[in-house]
Each structure stands twice: as structure tokens, then as C-alpha cells.
N, C-alpha and C positions, 0 to 999 in steps of 0.2 A: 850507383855502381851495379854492373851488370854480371854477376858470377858464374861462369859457365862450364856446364860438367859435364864431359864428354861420354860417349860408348865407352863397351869392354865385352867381357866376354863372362859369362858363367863362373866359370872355375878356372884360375890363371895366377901361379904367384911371379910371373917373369916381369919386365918392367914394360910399360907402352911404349911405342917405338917411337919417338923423339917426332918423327913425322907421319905418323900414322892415318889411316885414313880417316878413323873415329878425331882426332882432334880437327885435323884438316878440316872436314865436312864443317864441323861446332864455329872453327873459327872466320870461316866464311858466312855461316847462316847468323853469328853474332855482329858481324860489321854489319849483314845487310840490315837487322834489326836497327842496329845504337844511329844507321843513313832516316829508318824510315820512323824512328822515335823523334827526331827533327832537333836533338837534348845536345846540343854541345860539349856540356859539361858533362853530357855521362859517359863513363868510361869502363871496360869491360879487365877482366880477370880470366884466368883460367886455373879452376882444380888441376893440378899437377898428383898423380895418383901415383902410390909404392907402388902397387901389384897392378895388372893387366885386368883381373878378375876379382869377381864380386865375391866368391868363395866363402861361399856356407856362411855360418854362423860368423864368422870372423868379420865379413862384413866391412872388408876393409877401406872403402871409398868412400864409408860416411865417416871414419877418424879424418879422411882427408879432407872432406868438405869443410868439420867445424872447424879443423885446422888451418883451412883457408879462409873462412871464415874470422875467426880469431885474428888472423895477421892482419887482417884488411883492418878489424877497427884497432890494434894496437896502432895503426900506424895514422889513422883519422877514428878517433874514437866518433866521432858525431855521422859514420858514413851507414848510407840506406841503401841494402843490397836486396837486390833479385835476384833467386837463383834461376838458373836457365838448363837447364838438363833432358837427355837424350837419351831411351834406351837404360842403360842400366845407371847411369848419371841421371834420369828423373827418379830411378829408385834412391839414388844415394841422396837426392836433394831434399826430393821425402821426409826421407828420415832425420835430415837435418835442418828442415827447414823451422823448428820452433826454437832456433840463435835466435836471443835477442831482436839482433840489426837486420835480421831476417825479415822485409816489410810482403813481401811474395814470393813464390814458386810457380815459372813455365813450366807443364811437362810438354816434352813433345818424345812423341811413341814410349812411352815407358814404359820400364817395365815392373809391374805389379803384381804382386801376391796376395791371396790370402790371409799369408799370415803375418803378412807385414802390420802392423799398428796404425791407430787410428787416434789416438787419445790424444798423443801430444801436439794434434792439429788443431786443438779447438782454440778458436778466435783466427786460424790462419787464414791468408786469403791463396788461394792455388787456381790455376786455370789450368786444363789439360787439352792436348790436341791429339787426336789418333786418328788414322784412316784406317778404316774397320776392316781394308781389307790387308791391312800389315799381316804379315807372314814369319817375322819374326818375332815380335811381341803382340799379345792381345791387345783388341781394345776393346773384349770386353769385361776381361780382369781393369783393366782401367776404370773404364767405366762405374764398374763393380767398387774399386777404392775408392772413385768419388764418392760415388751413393752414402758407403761407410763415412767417409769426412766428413761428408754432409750432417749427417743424423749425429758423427760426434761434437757438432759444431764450429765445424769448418766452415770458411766462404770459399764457396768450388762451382767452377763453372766448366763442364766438358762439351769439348766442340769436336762433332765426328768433321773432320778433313776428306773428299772422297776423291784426291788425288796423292799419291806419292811414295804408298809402303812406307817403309820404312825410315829406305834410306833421304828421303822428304824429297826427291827429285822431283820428279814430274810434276809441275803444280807449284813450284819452290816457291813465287812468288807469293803464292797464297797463304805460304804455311810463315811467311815471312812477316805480310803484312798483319796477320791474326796475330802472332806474337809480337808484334811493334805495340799492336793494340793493349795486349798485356801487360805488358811490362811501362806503358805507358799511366793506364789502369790504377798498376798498381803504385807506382812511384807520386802520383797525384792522389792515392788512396780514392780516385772517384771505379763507378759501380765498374761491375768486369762483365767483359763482353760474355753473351747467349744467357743458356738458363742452368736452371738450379740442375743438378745431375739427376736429382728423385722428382722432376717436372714429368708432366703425362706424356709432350714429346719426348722422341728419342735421341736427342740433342739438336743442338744445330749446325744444320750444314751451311757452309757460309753460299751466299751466291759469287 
């Protein structure tokens, strides 16, 4: 199962727009994934989020992930979910990624803080993608929470992307087939593409 959690905005208690451009973008770059994962069977989700924004301490898009989370195995208790998250949807995944049924975490461009937590990563397996020259979120707060997952004992692999910004346009293909590879990665539990995040390169750029 492929769980996918879209963009938002900083601070926003209104609801996402039913057709938004944040979901749009997620559920176009999830089909081209679940074509190039080659997996019949796997089958994709989407976080359905209260609020538009991630809003302070309230943090309201991670009650929505476990919560999506939770119905997926009330309804197959035995199902092995990837999260897949974008922007402030890789911060909500983040934080929700140590559910159980939770076998991996994609980020692609997320967004990361300092003070976000590290601890309850250890044994996770996470891949990150960012193009370092995103404008909208870092990637070298990215970068930076690998490192952290890393040393708390995380499996983390960060790959700088050098086409797309943000919005993963330009290059889409690339940022498609790297995360096919991931999510593939992680549902066979074999090793995850690039290197370690605390490695002497500066990650890897794919060719």
C-alpha cells in the first residue's frame, strides 16, 4: 500500500480544496510511481487532511496520517504501507512514520526542522529526495534530519535531485523513477538506493 500525503501551507485552519493543486500534483506523481514499481497489486491512498496547514504545535496532519493510517490496517490488518509525502506532507509522514505497518517513508522536497524529532526513527527505513535548489523548502534542513536519523538510528538515504524545485516539474521523470525505486526498496525490504546521509559525498546525484 502506497500512502500518499500531499502539500499545505504553514499556518491554515480552512479545509484543502477538494481539487487542489497540492493533491493533483501527489496524485499524478503516485500513479506514475505504483506504472513504474511494475507491483499490480499495490495500491495507493491518500491522507485526506482537516486543516490546509501544518499550524504550530498543533501539528494537525500528523493526527491525520495515523489516522489514515489506522483505517488502512482496521480494514487489512496484515497491509505493508509506504508513506509517500511532499513538502509539508513529508514533515507529517516524518512524524508518523514509526505506525507499526509503517515498512518506509519517501520524502520528496520536505519540509524539515530542527526541532522536529529524531528518536522515534530508530530502526526506520526513510529515503529523501531534494533539489538543493528548492526555493521553497530546504534541502539542507533536509539533509540535516537525515544526518540526525541517521546517527539516531535510522535507515536513511538522501539523494540531491538537480532538476525540479519544488514543484518536481522539470526532470519529473527522474524524480519518479528514484522514487519507483524506493518504494520498491522498501516493500521487498532489500538495501535503498545512494548513500548513507553522514557519507563523505554530498549525496548522490542520480545520472
Amino acid at each position: 500500500m502506497l500512502l500518499v500525503l500531499p502539500g499545505g501551507r504553514a499556518e491554515s485552519l480552512d479545509p484543502p480544496p477538494r481539487l487542489g493543486l497540492a493533491r493533483l500534483r501527489m496524485r499524478v506523481f503516485a500513479a506514475a510511481v505504483r506504472r513504474r514499481v511494475g507491483d499490480t497489486a499495490l495500491t495507493t491512498a491518500e491522507v485526506h487532511y482537516r486543516h490546509r496547514g501544518w499550524n504550530g504545535p498543533r501539528a494537525h496532519p500528523v493526527a491525520d496520517a495515523r489516522a489514515a493510517v489506522r483505517e488502512l490496517v482496521a480494514h487489512a490488518p496484515d497491509v505493508r504501507i509506504v508513506l509517500l509525502g511532499h513538502s509539508m506532507g513529508g514533515r507529517a509522514a516524518l512524524a508518523a512514520a514509526d505506525e507499526p505497518q509503517v515498512v518506509g517513508t519517501v520524502l520528496l522536497a520536505p519540509w524539515c526542522e530542527p526541532v522536529d524529532g529524531v528518536e522515534h526513527l530508530r530502526g526506520r527505513r526513510i529515503v529523501v529526495l531534494h533539489d538543493p535548489a528548492d526555493r521553497v523548502t530546504s534541502a539542507r534542513k533536509s539533509r540535516a534530519f537525515a544526518t540526525r536519523a541517521a546517527r539516531a538510528g535510522a535507515d536513511v538515504r538522501y539523494l540531491d535531485v538537480p532538476r525540479g524545485g519544488h514543484a518536481m516539474l522539470a526532470g519529473a521523470g527522474g524524480w519518479h523513477r528514484l522514487a519507483a525505486s524506493a518504494v520498491t526498496a522498501l516493500l521487498a525490504a532489500g538495501p535503498l538506493p545512494g548513500a548513507p546521509p553522514d557519507a563523505p559525498a554530498p549525496g548522490l546525484t542520480p545520472g
